[in-house]
C-alpha positions as CSV (number, residue, x, y, z in Angstrom):
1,X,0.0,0.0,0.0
2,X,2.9,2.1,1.0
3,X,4.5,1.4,-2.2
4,X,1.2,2.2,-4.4
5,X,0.8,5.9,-2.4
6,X,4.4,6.2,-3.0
7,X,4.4,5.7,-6.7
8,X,1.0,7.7,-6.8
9,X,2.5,10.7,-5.6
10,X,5.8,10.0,-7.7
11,X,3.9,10.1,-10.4
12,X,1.3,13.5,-9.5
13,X,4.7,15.5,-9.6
14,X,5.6,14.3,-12.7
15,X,2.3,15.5,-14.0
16,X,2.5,18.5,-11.9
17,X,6.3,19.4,-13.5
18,X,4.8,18.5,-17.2
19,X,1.9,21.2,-16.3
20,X,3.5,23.6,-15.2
21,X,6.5,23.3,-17.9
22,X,4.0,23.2,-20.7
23,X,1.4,25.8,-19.3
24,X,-1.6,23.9,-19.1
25,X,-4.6,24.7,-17.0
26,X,-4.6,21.0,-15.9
27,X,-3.6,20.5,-12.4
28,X,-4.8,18.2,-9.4
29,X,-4.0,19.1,-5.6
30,X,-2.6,16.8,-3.1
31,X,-5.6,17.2,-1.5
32,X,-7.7,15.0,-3.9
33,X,-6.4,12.1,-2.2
34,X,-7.8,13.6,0.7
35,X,-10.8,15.1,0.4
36,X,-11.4,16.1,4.0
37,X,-8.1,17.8,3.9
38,X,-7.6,21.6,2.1
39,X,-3.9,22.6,2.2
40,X,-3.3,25.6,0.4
41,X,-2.4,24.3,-3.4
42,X,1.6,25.9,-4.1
43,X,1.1,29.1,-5.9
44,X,1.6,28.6,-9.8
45,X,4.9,30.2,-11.0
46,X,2.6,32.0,-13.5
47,X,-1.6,32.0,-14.0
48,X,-2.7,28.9,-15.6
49,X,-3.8,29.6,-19.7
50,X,-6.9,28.4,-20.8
51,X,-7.0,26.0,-23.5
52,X,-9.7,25.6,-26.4
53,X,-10.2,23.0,-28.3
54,X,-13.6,23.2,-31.2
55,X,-15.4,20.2,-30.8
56,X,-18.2,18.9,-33.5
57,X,-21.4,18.9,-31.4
58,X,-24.6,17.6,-33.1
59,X,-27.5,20.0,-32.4
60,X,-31.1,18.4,-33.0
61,X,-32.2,22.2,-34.6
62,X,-30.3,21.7,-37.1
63,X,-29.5,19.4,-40.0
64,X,-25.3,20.4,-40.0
65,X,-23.3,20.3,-36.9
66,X,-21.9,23.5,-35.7
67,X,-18.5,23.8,-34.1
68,X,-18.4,25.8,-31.1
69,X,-15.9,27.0,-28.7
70,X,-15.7,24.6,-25.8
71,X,-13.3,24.9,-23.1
72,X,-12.1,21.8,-21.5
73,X,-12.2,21.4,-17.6
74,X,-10.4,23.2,-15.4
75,X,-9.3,21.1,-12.3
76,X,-8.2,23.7,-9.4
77,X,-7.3,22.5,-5.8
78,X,-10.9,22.3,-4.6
79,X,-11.6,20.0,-7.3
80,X,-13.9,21.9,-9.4
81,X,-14.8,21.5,-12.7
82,X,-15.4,24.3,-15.0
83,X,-17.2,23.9,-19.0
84,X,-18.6,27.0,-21.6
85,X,-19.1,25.7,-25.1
86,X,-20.3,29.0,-27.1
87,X,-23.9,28.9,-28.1
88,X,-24.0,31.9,-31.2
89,X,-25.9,29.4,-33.5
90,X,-28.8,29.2,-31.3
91,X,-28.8,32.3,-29.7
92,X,-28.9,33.7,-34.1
93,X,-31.7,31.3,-34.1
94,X,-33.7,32.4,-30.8
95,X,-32.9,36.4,-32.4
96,X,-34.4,35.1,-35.5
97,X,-37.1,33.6,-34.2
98,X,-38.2,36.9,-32.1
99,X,-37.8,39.2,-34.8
100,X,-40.5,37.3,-37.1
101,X,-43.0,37.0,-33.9
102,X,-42.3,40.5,-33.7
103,X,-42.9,41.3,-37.6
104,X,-46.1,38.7,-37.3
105,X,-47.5,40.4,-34.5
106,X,-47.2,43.9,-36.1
107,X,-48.9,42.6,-39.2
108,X,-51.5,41.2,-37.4
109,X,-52.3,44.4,-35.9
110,X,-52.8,45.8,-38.9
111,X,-54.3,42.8,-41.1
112,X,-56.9,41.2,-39.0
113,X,-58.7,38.3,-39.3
114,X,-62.4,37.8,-40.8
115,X,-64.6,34.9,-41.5
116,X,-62.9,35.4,-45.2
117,X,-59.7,34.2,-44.5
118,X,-61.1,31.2,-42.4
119,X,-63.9,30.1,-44.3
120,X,-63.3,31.0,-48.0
121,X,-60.9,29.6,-50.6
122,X,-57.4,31.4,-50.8
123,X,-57.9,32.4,-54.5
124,X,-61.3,33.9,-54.1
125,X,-60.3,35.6,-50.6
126,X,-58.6,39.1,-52.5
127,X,-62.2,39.6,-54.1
128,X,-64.2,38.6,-51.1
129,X,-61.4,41.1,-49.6
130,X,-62.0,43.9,-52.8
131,X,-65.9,44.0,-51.9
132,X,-65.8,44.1,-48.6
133,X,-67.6,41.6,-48.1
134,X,-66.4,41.0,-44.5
135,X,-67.4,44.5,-43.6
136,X,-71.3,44.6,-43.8
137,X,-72.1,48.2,-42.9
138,X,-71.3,49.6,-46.2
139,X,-74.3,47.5,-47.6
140,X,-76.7,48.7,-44.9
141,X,-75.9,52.0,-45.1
142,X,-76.9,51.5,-48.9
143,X,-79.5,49.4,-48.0
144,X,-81.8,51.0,-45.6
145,X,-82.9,54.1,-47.9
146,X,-84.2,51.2,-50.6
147,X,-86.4,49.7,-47.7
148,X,-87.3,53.4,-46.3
149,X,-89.0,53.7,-49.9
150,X,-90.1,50.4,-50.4
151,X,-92.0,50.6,-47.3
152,X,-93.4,54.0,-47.7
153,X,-95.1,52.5,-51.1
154,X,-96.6,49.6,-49.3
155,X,-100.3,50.3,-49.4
156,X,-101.4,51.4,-46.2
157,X,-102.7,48.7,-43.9
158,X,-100.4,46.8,-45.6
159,X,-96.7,45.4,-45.3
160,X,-94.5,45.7,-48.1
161,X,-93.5,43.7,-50.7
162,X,-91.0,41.9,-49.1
163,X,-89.5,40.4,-53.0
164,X,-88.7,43.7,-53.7
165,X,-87.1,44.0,-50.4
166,X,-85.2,40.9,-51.0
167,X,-84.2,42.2,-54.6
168,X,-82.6,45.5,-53.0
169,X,-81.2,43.9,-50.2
170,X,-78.3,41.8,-53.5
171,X,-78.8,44.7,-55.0
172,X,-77.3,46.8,-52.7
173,X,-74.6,43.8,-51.6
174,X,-73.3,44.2,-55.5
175,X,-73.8,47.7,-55.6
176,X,-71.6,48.0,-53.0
177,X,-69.0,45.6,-53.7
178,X,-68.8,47.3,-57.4
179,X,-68.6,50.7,-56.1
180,X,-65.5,49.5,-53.9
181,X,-63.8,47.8,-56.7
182,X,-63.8,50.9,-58.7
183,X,-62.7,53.4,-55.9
184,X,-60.0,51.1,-55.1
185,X,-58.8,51.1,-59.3
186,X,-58.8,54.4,-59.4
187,X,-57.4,55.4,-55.9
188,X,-54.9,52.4,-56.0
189,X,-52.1,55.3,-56.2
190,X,-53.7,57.0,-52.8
191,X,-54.5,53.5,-50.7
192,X,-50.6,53.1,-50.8
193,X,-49.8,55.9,-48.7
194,X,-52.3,55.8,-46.3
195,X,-52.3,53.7,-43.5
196,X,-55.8,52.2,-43.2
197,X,-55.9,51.6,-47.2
198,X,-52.6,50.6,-48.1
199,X,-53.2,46.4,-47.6
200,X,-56.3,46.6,-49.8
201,X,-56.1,43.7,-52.4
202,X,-55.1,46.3,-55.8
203,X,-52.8,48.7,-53.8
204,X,-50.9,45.7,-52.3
205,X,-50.4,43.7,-55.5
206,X,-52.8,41.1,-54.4
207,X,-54.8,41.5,-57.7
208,X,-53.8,43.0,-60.9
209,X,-55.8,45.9,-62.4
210,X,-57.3,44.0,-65.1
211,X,-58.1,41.5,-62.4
212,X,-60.0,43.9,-60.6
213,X,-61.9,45.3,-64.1
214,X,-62.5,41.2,-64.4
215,X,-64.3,41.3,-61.0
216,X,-66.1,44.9,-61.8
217,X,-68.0,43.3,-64.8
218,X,-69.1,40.0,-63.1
219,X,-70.8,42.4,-60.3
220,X,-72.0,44.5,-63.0
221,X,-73.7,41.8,-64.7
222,X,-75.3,40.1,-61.7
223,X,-76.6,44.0,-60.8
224,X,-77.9,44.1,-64.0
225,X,-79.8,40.4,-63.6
226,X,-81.6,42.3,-60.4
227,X,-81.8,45.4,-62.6
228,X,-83.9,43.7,-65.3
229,X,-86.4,42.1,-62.6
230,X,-87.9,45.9,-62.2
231,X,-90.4,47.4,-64.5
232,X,-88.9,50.3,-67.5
233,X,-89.0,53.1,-65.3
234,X,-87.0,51.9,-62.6
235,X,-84.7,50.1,-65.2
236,X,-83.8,53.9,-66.8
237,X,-83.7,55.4,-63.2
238,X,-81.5,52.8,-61.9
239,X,-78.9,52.7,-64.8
240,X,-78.7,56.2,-64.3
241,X,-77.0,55.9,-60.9
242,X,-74.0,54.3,-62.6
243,X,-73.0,57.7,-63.6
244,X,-73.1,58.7,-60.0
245,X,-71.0,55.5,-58.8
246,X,-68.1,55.5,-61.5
247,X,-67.3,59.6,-61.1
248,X,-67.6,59.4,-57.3
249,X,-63.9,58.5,-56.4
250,X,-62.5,61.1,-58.3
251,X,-64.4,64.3,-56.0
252,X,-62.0,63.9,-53.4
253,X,-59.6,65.2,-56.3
254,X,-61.7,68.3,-56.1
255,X,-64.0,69.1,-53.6
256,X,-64.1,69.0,-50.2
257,X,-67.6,67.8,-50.6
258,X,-67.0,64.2,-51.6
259,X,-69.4,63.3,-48.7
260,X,-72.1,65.4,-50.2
261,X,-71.7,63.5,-53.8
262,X,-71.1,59.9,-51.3
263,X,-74.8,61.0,-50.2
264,X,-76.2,61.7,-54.1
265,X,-75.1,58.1,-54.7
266,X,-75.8,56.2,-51.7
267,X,-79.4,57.2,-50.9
268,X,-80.3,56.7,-54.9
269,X,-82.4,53.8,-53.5
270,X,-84.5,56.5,-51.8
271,X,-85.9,57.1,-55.5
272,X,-85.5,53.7,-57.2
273,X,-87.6,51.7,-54.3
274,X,-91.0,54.0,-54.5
275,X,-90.3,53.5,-58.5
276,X,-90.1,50.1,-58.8
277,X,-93.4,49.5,-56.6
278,X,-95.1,52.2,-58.4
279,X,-93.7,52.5,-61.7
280,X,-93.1,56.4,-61.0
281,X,-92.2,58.8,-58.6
282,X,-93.9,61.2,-55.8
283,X,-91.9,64.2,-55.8
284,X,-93.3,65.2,-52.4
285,X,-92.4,62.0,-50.6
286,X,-89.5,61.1,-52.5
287,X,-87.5,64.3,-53.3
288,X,-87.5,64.7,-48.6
289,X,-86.5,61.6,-48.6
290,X,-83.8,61.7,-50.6
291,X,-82.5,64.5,-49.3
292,X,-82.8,63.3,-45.5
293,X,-80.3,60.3,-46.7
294,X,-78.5,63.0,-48.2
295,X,-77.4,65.4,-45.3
296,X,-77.5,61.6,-42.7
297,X,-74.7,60.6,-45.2
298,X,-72.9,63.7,-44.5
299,X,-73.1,63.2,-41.2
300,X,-71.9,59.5,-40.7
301,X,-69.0,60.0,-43.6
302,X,-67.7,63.2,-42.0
303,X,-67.4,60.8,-38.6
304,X,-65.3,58.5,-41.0
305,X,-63.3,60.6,-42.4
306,X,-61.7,62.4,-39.4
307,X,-59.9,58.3,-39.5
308,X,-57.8,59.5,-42.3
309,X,-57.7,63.2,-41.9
310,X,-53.6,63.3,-41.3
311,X,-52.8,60.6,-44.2
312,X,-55.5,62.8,-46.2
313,X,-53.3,66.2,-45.8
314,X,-50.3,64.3,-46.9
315,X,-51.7,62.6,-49.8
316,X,-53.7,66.0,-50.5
317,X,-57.1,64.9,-51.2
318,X,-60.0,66.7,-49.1
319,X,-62.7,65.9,-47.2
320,X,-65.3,67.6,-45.4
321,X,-63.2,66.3,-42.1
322,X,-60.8,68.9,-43.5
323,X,-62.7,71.4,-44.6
324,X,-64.7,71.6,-41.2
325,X,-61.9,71.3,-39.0
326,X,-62.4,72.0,-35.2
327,X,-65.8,73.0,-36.2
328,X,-67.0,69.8,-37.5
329,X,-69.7,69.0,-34.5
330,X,-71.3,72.0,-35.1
331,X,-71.9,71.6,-38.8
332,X,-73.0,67.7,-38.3
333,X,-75.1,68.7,-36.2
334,X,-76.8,71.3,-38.2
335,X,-77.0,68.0,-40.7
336,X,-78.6,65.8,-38.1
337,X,-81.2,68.7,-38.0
338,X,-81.8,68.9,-41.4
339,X,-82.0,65.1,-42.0
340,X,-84.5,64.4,-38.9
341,X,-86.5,67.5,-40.3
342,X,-87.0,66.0,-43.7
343,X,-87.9,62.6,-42.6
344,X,-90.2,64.4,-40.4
345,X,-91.9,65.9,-43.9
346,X,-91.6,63.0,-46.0
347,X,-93.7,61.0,-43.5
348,X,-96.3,64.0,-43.4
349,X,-96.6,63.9,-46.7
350,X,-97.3,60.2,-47.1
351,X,-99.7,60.2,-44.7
352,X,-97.8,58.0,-42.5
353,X,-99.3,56.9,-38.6
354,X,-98.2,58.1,-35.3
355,X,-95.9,55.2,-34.6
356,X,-93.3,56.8,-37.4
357,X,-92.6,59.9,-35.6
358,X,-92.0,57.9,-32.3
359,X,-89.2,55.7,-33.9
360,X,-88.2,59.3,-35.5
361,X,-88.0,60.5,-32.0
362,X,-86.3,57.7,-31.1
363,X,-83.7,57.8,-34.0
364,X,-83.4,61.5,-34.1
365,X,-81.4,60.6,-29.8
366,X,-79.7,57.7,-31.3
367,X,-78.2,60.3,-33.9
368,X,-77.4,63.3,-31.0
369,X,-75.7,60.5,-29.6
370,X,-73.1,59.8,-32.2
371,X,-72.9,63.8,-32.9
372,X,-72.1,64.7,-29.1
373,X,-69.7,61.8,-27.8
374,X,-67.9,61.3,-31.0
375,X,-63.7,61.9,-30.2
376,X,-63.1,62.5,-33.5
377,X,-59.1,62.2,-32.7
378,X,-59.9,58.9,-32.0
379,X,-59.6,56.8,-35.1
380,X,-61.6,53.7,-33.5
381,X,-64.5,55.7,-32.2
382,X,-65.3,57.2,-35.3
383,X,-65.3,54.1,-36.5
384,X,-67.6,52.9,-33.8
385,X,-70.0,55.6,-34.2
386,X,-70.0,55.1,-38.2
387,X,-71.0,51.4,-37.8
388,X,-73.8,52.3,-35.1
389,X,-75.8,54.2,-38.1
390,X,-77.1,50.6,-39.3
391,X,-79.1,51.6,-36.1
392,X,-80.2,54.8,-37.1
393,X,-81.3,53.1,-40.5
394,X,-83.2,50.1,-39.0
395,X,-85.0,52.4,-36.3
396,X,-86.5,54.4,-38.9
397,X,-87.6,51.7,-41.2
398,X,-89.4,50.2,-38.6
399,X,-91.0,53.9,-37.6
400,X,-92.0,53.2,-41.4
401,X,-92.9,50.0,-40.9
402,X,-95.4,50.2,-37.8
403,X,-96.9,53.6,-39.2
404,X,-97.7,52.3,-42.5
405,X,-99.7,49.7,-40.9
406,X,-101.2,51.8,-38.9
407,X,-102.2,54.2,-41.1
């Protein structure tokens, strides 16, 4: 036994010389024969180096092997081991990684997610996209001034025809979809620079141009399928409105009145829905109708437009957000007026019952409630309070509604 601890230790300084001739890092302490003992090691003529050595380590993330920097253990007197390998590969990776969540999570707050891109398949989503269909209110707001008239022609007693209803109610849905493809051809050059427009199918490349004229002319000729149903006069009356549609995009060019020429076009229905039950029109209960749709347009579109009021000044198109400025309440309101009063003579005029002016009553708080707690620096309240006018719409058809049958 003597013998072996003698040889042991005979052969520790051997190592102990070589390691400390050849500068390695690699040295043992007596006391690791005895661990209960802790001499003080002898002080190294110099500090130990550190050797590295690049070792080949497989890493399951990735098909190649990466080399990185290992350092071999360090052995010091209290017997302690000491690794690093160098991990820059994964780390890249983790960076990586992060940045794209990062990137996907910005996107998604600027694309989100509808029933379209769950539902539909992934070549017909741009068009689905292109007509909005995912966004109803733009058909409401189309559609509610067709049932306003198609109910006021009911005969009194006496619900209204509820085909033609159903007829105005795709008409409007292509309407609608048509008059969006051909504001986004012709604005494609605008949507780009403005934050809320610029990831619309034509200004992001989704669709071509010619794609887009493609989709314009299958609308078109399913309108004109609807179109055909109606008798001569409304077929003349509703063609017309075409005229009103294509030119429309280009008033923000010049005017700041594109909301007023919005409210020509929109409300059309007003004329088209008494037409096509009567075969002509009532001047005295149209013409206030029309106009009440008119000057409620310029109230809800003003709302939407103080959205895009700073991309707006940049691009340099106007807008009656712009042109009212700081005094846009006041002058929506004096619209809210107007409108209200003109539904108020229209349903004089046609002899309506008492239940109409109640919902009128009704609708005419609904809109002083969008007019006086609008923020109209607030982008997503303005668009709150522009969707909450498919309210206003359905209160007063159903003022129509009741008081028709009443009457």
């Amino acid at each position: 036994m003597a013998w072996y601890l003698a040889g042991g230790a005979l052969r520790m300084r051997r190592l102990q010389k070589s390691s400390l001739s050849s500068s390695s890092s690699f040295y043992l302490a007596r006391s690791i024969f005895n661990p209960l003992s802790s001499p003080s090691p002898p002080p190294p003529p110099s500090p130990p180096t550190t050797t590295f050595y690049q070792i080949p380590i497989p890493n399951p993330n990735y098909s190649n092997t990466f080399t990185p920097t290992s350092e071999i253990f360090k052995c010091g007197c209290d017997f302690r081991f000491f690794a690093h390998i160098s991990t820059s590969s994964v780390e890249e990776k983790n960076n990586d990684d992060g940045d794209r969540s990062k990137a996907a999570a910005a996107a998604g707050a600027v694309v989100s997610t509808s029933w379209i891109d769950l539902y539909l398949p992934k070549h017909v989503q741009p068009y689905a996209h292109l007509a909005r269909l995912d966004k109803p209110i733009g058909t409401w707001l189309l559609a509610w001034p067709c049932m306003w008239s198609i109910s006021l022609a009911a005969i009194p007693g006496h619900l209204p025809d509820f085909k033609m209803m159903l007829l105005f109610g795709c008409g409007s849905l292509l309407l609608r979809g048509a008059g969006c493809t051909i504001n986004d051809l012709i604005d494609r050059d605008i949507d780009t620079k403005v934050e809320r427009t610029k990831l619309r199918p034509v200004a992001s490349g989704l669709l071509s141009p010619f794609q887009g004229l493609c989709f314009l002319g299958f609308q078109l000729l399913l309108g004109l399928g609807i179109l055909l149903q109606l008798n001569d006069y409304s077929r003349i009356l509703g063609a017309s409105s075409l005229l009103l549609v294509f030119s429309y995009p280009l008033m923000k060019r010049f005017t700041f009145w594109p909301q007023a020429y919005l409210g020509l076009t929109f409300n059309w229905g007003a004329l088209l829905g008494w037409a096509a039950v009567k075969g002509s029109l009532d001047p005295a209960i149209v013409l206030p109708l029309y106009i009440s749709g008119v000057f409620w347009t310029l109230v809800y579109d003003t709302i939407y437009a103080h959205q895009d009021k700073e991309d707006d000044l940049k691009v340099g198109v106007k807008s009656t957000a712009l042109r009212f400025g700081d005094s846009t309440k006041e002058w929506i309101n004096g619209f809210g007026i107007a409108s209200i009063s003109s539904l108020a003579l229209c349903g004089y005029n046609a002899g309506i019952g008492w239940p109409y002016y109640a919902f009128l009553t009704a609708a005419s708080g609904q809109l002083a409630w969008q007019i006086r707690t609008v923020d109209l620096s607030s982008r997503a309240d303005c668009n709150r309070k522009f969707v909450s006018n498919k309210w206003f719409g359905a209160i007063i058809f159903s003022g129509i509604l009741f008081g028709r049958i009443s009457s």
